[in-house]
N, CA and C atoms as a LAMMPS dump frame, in Angstrom:
ITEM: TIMESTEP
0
ITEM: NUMBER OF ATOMS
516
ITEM: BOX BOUNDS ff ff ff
-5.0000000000000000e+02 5.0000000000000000e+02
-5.0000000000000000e+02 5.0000000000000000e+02
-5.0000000000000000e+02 5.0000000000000000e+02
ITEM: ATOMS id mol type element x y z
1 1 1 N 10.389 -422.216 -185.391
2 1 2 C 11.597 -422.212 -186.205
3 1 3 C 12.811 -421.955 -185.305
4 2 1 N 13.745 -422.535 -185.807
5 2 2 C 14.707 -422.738 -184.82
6 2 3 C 15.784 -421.252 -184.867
7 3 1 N 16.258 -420.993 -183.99
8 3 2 C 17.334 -419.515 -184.069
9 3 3 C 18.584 -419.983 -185.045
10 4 1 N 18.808 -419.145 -185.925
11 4 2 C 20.385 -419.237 -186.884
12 4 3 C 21.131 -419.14 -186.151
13 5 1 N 22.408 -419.728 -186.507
14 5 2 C 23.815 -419.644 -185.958
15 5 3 C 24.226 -418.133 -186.797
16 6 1 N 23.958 -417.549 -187.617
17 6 2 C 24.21 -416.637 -188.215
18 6 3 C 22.918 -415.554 -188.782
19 7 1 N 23.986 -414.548 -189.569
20 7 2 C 22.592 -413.44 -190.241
21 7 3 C 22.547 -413.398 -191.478
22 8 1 N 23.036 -414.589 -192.577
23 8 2 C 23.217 -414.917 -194.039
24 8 3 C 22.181 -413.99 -194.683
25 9 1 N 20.691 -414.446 -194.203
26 9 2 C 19.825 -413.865 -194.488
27 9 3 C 19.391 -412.643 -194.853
28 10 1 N 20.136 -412.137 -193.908
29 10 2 C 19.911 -410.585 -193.452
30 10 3 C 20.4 -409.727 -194.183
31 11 1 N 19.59 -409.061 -195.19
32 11 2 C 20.644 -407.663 -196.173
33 11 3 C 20.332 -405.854 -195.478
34 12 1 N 21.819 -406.719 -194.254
35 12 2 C 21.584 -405.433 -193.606
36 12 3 C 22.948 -405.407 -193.261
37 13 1 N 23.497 -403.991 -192.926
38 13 2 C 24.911 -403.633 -192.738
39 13 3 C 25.394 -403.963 -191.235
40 14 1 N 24.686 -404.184 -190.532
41 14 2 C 24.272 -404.297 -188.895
42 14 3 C 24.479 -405.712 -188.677
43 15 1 N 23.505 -406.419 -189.468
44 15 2 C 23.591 -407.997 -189.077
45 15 3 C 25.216 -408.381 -189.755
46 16 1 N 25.593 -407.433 -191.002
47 16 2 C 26.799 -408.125 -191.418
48 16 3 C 28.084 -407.864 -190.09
49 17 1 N 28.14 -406.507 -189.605
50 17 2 C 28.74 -406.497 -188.708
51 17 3 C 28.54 -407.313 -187.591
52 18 1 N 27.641 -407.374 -187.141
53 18 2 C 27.392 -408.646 -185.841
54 18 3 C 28.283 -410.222 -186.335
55 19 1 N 28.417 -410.243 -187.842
56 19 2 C 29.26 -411.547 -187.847
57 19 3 C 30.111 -411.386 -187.389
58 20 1 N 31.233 -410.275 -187.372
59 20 2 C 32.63 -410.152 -186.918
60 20 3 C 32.463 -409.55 -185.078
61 21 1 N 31.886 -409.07 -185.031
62 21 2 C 31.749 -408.215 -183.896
63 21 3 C 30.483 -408.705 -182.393
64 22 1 N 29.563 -409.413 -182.863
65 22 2 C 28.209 -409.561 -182.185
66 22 3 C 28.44 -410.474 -181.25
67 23 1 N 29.41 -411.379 -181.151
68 23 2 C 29.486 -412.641 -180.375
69 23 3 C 29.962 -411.706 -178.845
70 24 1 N 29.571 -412.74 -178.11
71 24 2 C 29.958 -412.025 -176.021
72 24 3 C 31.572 -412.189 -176.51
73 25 1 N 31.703 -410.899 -175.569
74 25 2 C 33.021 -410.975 -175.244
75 25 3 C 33.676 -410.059 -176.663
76 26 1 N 33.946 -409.962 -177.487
77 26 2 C 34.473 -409.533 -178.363
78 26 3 C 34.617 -407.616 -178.522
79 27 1 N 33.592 -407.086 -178.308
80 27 2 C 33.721 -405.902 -178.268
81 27 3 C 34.451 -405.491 -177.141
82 28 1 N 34.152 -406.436 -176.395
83 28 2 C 35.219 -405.962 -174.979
84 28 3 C 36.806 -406.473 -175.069
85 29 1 N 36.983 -407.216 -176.166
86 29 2 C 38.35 -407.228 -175.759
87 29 3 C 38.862 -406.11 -177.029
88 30 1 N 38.147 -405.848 -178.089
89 30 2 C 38.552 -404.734 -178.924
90 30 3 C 38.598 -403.115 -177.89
91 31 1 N 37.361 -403.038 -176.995
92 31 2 C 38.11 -402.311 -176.357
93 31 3 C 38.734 -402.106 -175.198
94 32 1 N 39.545 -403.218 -174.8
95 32 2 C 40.637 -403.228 -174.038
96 32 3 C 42.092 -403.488 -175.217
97 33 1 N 41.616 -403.102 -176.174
98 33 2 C 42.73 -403.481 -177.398
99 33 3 C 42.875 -401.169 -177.502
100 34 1 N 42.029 -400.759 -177.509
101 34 2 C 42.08 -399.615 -177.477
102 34 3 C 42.283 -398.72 -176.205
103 35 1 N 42.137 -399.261 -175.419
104 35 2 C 42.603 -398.83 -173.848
105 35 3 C 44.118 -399.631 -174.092
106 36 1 N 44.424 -399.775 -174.443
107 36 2 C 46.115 -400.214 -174.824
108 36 3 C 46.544 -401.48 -174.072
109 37 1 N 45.583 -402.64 -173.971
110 37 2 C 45.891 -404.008 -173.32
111 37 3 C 46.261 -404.463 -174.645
112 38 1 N 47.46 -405.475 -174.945
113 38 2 C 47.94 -405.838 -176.303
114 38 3 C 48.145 -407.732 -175.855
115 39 1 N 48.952 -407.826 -174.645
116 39 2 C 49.25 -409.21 -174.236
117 39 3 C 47.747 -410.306 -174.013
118 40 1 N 48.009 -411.57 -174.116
119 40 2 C 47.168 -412.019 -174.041
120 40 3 C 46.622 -412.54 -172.533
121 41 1 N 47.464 -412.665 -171.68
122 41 2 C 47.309 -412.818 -170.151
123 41 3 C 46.651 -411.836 -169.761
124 42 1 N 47.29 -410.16 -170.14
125 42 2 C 46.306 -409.387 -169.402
126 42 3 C 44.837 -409.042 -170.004
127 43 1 N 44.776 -409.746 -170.923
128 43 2 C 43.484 -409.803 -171.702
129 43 3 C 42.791 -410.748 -170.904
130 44 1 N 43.205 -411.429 -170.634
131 44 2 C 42.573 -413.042 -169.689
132 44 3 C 42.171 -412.292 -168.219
133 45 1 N 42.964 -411.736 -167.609
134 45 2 C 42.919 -411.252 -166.439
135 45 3 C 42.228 -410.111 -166.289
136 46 1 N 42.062 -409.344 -167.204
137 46 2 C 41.184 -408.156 -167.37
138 46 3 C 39.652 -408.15 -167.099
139 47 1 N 39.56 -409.299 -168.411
140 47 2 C 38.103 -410.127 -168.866
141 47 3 C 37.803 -410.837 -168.023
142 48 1 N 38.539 -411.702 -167.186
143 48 2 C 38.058 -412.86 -166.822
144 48 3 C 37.328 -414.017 -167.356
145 49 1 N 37.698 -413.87 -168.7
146 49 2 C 37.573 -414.723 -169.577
147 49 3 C 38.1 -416.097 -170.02
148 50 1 N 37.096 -416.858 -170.173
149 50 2 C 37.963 -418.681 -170.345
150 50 3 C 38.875 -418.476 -171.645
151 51 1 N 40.013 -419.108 -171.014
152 51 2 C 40.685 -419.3 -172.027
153 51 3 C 40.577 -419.438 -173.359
154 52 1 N 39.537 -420.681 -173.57
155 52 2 C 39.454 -420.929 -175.275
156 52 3 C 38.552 -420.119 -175.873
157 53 1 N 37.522 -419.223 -174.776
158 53 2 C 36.915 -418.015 -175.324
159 53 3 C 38.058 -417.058 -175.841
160 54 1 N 38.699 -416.527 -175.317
161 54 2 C 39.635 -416.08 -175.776
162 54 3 C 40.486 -416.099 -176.568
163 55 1 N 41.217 -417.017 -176.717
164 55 2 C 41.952 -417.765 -177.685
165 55 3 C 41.363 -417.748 -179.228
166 56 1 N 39.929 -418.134 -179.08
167 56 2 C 39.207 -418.107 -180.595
168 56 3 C 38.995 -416.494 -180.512
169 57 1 N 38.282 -415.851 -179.888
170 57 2 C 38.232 -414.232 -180.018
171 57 3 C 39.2 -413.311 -180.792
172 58 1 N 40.571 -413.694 -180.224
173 58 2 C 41.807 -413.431 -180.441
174 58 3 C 42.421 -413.329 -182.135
175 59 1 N 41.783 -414.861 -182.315
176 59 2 C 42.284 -415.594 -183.405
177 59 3 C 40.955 -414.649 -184.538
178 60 1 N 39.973 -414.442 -184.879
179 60 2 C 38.826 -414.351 -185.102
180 60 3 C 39.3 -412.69 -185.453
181 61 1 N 39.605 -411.87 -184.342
182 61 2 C 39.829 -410.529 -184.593
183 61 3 C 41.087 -410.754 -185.827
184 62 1 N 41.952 -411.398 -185.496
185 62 2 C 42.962 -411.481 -185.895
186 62 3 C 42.823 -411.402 -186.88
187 63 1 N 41.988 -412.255 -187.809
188 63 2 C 41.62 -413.079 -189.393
189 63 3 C 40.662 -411.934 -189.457
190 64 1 N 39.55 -411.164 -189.343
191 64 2 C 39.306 -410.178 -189.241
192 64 3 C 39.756 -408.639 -189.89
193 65 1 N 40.907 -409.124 -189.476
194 65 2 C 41.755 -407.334 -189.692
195 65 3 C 41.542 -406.685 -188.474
196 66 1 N 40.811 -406.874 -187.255
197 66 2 C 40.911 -405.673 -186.163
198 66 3 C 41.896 -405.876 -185.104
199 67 1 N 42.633 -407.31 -185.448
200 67 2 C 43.953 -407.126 -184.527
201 67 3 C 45.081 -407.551 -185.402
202 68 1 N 46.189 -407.051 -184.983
203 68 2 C 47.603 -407.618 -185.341
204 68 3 C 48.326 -408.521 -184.597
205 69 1 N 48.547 -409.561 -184.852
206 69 2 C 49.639 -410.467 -183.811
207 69 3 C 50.975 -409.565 -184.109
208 70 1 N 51.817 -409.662 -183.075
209 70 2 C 53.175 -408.968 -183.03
210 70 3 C 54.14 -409.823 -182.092
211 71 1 N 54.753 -410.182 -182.983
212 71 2 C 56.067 -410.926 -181.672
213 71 3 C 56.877 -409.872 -180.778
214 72 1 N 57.022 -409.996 -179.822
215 72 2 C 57.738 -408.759 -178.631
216 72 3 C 58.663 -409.438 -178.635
217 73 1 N 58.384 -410.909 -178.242
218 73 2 C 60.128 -412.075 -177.472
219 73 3 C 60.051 -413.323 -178.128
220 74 1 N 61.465 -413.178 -178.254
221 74 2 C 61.782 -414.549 -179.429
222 74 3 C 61.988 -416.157 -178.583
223 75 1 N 62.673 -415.896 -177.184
224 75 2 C 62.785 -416.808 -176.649
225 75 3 C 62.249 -416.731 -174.938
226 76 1 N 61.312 -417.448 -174.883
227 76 2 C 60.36 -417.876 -175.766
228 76 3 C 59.247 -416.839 -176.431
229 77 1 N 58.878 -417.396 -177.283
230 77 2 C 57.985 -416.567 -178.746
231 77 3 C 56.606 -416.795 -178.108
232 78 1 N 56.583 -414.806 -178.052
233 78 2 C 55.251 -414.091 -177.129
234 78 3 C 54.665 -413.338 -178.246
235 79 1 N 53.719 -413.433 -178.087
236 79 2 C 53.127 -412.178 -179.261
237 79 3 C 52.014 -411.235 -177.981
238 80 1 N 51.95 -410.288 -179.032
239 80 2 C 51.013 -409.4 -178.522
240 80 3 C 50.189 -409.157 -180.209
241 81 1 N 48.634 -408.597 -178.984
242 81 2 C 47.86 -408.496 -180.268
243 81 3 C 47.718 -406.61 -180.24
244 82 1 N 47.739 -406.095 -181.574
245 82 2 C 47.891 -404.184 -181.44
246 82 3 C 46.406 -404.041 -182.345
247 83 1 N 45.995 -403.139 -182.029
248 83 2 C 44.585 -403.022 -182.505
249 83 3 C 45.153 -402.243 -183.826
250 84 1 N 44.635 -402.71 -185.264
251 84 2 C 44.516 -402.05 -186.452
252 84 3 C 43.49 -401.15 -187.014
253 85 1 N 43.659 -400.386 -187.997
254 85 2 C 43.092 -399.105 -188.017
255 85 3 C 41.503 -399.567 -188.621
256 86 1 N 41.4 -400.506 -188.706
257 86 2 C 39.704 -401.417 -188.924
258 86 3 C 39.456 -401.791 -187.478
259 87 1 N 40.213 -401.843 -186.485
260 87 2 C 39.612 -402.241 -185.531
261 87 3 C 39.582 -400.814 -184.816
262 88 1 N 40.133 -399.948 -185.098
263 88 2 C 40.255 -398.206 -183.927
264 88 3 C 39.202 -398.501 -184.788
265 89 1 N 38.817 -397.893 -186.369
266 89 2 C 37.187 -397.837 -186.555
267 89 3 C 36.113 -397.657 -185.823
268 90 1 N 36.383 -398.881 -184.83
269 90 2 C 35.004 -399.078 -184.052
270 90 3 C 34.797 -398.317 -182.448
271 91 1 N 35.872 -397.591 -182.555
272 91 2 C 35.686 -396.208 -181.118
273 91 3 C 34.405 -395.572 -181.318
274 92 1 N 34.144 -395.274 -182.28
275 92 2 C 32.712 -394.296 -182.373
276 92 3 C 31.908 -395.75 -181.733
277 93 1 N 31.725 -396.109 -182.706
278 93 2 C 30.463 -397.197 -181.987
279 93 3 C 30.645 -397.316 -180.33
280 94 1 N 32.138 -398.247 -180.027
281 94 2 C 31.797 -398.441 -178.307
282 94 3 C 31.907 -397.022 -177.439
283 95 1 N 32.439 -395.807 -178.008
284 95 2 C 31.982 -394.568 -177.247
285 95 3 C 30.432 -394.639 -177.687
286 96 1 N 29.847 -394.321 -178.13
287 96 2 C 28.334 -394.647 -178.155
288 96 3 C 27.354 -395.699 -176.909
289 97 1 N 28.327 -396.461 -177.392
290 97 2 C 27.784 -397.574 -176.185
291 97 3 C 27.906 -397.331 -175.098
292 98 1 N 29.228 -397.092 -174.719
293 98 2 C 29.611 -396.804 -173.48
294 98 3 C 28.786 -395.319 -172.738
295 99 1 N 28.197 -394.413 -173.635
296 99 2 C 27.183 -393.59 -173.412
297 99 3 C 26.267 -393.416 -172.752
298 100 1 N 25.946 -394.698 -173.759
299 100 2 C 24.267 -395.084 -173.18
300 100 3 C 24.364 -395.802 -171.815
301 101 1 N 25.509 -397.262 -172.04
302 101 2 C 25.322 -397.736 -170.613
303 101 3 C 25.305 -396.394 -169.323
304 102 1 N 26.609 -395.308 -169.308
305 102 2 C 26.286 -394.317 -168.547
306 102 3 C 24.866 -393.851 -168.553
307 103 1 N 23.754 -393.515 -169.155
308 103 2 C 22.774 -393.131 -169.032
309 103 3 C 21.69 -393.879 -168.751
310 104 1 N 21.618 -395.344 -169.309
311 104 2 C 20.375 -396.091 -169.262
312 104 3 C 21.227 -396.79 -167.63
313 105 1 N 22.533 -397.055 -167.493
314 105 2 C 22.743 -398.155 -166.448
315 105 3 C 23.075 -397.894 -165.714
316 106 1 N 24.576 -397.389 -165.599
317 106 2 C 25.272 -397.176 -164.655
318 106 3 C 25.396 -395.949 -163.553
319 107 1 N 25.053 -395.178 -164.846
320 107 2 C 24.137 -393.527 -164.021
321 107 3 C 25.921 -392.525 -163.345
322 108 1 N 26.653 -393.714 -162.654
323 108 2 C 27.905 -392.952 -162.337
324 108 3 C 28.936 -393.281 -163.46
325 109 1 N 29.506 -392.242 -163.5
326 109 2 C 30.86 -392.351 -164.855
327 109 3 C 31.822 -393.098 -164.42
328 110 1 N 32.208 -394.352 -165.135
329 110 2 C 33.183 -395.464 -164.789
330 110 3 C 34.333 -394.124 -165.527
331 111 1 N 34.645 -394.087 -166.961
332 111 2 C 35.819 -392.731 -167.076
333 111 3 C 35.236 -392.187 -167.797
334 112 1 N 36.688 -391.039 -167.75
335 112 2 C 35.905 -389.666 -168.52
336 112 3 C 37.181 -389.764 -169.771
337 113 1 N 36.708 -389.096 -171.165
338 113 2 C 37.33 -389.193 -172.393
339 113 3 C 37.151 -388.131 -172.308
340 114 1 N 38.831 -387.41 -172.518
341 114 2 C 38.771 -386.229 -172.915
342 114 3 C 39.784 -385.63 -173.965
343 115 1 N 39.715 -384.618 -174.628
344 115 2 C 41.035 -384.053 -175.796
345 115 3 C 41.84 -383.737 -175.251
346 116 1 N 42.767 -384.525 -175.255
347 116 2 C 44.508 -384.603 -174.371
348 116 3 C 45.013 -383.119 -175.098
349 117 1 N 45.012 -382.642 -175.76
350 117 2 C 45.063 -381.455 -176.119
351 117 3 C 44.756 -379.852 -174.94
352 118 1 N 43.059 -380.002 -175.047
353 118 2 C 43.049 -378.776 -174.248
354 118 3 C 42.129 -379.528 -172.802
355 119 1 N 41.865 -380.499 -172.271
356 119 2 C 41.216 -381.839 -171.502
357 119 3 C 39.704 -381.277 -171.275
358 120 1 N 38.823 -380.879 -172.888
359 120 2 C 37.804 -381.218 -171.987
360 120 3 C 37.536 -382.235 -172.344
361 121 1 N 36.227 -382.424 -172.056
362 121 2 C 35.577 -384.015 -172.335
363 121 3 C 34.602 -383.748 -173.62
364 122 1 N 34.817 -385.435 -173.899
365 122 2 C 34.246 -385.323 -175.622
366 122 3 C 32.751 -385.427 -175.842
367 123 1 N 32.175 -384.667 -176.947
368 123 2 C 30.751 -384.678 -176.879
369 123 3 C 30.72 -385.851 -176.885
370 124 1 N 29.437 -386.827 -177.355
371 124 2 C 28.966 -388.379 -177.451
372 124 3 C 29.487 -388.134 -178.902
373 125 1 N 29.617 -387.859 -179.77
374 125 2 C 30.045 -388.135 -181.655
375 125 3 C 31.893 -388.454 -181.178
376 126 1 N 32.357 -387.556 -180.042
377 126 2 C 33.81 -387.988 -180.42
378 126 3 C 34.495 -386.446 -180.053
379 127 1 N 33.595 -385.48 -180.358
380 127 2 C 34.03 -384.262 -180.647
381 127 3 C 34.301 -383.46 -179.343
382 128 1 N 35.433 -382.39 -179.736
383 128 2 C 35.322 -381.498 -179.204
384 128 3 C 34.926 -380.115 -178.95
385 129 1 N 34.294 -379.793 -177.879
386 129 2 C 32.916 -378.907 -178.258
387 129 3 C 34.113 -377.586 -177.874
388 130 1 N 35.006 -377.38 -177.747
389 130 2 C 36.007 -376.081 -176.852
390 130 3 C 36.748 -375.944 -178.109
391 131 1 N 37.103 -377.153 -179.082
392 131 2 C 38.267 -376.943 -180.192
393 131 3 C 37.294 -377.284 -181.579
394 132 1 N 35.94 -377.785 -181.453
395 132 2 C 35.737 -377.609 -182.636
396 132 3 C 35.575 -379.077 -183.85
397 133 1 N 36.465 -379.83 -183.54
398 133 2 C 36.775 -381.16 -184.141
399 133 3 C 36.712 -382.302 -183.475
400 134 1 N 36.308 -383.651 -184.423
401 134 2 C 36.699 -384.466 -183.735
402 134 3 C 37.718 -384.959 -183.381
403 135 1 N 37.694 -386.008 -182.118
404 135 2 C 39.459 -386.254 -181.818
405 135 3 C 39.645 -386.959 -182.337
406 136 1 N 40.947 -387.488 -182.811
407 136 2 C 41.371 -388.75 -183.387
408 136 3 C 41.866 -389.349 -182.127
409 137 1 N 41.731 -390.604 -181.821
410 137 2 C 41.42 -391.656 -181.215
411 137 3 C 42.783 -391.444 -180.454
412 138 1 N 43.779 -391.418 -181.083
413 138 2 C 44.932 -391.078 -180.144
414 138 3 C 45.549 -390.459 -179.406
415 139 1 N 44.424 -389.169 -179.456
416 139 2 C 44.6 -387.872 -178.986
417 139 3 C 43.581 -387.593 -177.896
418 140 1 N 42.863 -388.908 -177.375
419 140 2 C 41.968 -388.882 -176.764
420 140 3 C 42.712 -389.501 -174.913
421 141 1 N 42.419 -388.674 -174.171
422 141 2 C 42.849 -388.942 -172.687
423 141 3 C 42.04 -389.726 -172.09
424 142 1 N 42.274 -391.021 -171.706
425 142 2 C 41.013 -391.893 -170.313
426 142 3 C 41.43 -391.521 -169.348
427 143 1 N 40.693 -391.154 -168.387
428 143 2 C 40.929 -390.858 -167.182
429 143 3 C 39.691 -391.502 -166.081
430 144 1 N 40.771 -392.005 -164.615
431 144 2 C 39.368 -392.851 -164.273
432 144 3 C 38.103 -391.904 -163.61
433 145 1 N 36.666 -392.287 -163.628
434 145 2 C 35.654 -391.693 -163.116
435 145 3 C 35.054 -392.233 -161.854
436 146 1 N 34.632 -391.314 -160.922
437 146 2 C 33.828 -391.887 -159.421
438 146 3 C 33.402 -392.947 -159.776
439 147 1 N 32.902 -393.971 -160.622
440 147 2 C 32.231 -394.99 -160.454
441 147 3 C 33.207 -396.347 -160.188
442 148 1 N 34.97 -396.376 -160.761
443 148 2 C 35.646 -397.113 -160.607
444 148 3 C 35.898 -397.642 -159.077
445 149 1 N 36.373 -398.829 -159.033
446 149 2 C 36.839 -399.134 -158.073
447 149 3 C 37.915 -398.878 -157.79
448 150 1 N 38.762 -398.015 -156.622
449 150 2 C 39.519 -397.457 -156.708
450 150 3 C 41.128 -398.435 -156.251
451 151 1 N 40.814 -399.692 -155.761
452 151 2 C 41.414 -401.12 -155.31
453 151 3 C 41.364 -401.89 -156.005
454 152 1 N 41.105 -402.109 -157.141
455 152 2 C 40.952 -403.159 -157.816
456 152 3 C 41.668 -404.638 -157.715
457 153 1 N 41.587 -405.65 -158.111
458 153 2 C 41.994 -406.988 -157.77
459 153 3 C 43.442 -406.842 -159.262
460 154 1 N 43.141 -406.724 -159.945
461 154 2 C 43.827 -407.099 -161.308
462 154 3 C 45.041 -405.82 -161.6
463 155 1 N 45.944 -406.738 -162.717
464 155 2 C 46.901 -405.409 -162.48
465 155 3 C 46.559 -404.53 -163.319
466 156 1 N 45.604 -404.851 -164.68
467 156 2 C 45.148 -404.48 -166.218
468 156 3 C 44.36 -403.197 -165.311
469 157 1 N 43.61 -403.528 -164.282
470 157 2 C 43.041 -402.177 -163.97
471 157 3 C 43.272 -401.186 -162.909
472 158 1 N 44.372 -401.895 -162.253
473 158 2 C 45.218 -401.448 -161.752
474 158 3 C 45.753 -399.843 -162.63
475 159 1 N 46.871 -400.167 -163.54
476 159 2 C 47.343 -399.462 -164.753
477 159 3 C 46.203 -398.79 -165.426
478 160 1 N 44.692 -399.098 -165.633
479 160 2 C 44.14 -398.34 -165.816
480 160 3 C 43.255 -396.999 -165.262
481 161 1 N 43.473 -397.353 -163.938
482 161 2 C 43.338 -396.089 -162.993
483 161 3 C 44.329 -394.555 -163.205
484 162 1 N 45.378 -394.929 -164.051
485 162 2 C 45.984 -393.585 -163.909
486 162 3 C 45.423 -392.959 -165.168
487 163 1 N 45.658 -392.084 -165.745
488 163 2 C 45.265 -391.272 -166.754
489 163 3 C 46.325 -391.545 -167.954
490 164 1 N 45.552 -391.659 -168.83
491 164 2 C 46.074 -392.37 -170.358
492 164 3 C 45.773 -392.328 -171.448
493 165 1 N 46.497 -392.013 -172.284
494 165 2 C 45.839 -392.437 -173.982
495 165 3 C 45.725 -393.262 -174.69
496 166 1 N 44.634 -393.266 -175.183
497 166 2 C 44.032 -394.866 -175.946
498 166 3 C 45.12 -394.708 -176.835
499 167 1 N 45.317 -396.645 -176.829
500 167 2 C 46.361 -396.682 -178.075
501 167 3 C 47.591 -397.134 -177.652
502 168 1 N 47.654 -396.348 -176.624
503 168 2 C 49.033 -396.273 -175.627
504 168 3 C 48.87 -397.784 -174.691
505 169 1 N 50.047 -398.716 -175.386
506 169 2 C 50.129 -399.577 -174.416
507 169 3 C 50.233 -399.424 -172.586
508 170 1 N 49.216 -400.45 -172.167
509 170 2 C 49.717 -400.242 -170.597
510 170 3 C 50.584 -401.087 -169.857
511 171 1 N 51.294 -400.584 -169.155
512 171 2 C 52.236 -400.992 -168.469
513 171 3 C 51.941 -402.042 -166.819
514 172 1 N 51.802 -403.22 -166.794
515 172 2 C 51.677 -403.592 -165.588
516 172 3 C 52.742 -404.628 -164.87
């Protein structure tokens, strides 16, 4: 039997999310939408992603609800995409992920998430184990970890080497 293009089938909350979310590439540009990449070049340059991958990704989040198009410049007419509060949603999940890859893969910490508040670092749920609560997503510090490359080629990670809050557009 041949593989579905989809999970119609499936009465499960998991496969329904994989419609919006499951395709390559997509979780990664939601979270470079939360590491505060908004333009679409440095989304391209970040990812290294083909264009019309992108372009539909873009478009897809968009129709979605987990991104916003936003015009910045009228002449000529630029948009940027800002991550919406259905698309922050999904921080628990890729902190999760990003967890495990530290444990099952990568073994060294690419960054460390911590409560921009008092900076420690967040349990795996989100939380902070010194204050008690979880953080809200905006209140959360990236900072880079020994595993980064500290030269990078690109400017997206360039700007992401300094210490930052998700959410917070970056500057390159």
């Amino acid at each position: 039997m041949a593989l579905g293009k989809d999970y119609a089938t499936q009465e499960c909350s998991i496969a329904h999310a994989l419609e919006i979310v499951g395709e390559r590439w997509t979780l990664l540009v939601v979270r470079d939408a939360l590491f505060g990449v908004r333009r679409y070049n440095d989304f391209l340059v970040h990812l290294g992603i083909p264009r019309a991958v992108l372009s539909t990704r873009l478009q897809k989040l968009t129709e979605q609800g987990l991104l916003e198009k936003r015009q910045y410049q009228q002449s000529p007419p630029r948009d940027e995409y800002v991550i919406t509060e259905r698309g922050i949603a999904l921080w628990p999940t890729l902190r999760a992920l990003g967890l495990w890859g530290r444990e099952h893969v990568t073994e060294t910490p690419l960054r460390y998430f911590r409560h921009a508040d008092c900076g420690t670092e967040l349990g795996p749920y989100g939380e902070c184990p010194t204050c008690a609560i979880v953080v809200p997503v905006e209140d959360v510090l990236m900072e880079p970890g020994p595993g980064l490359d500290p030269d990078p080629a690109d400017s997206v990670s360039r700007a992401l080497l300094k210490p930052k809050r998700l959410l917070e557009p970056i500057s390159v």
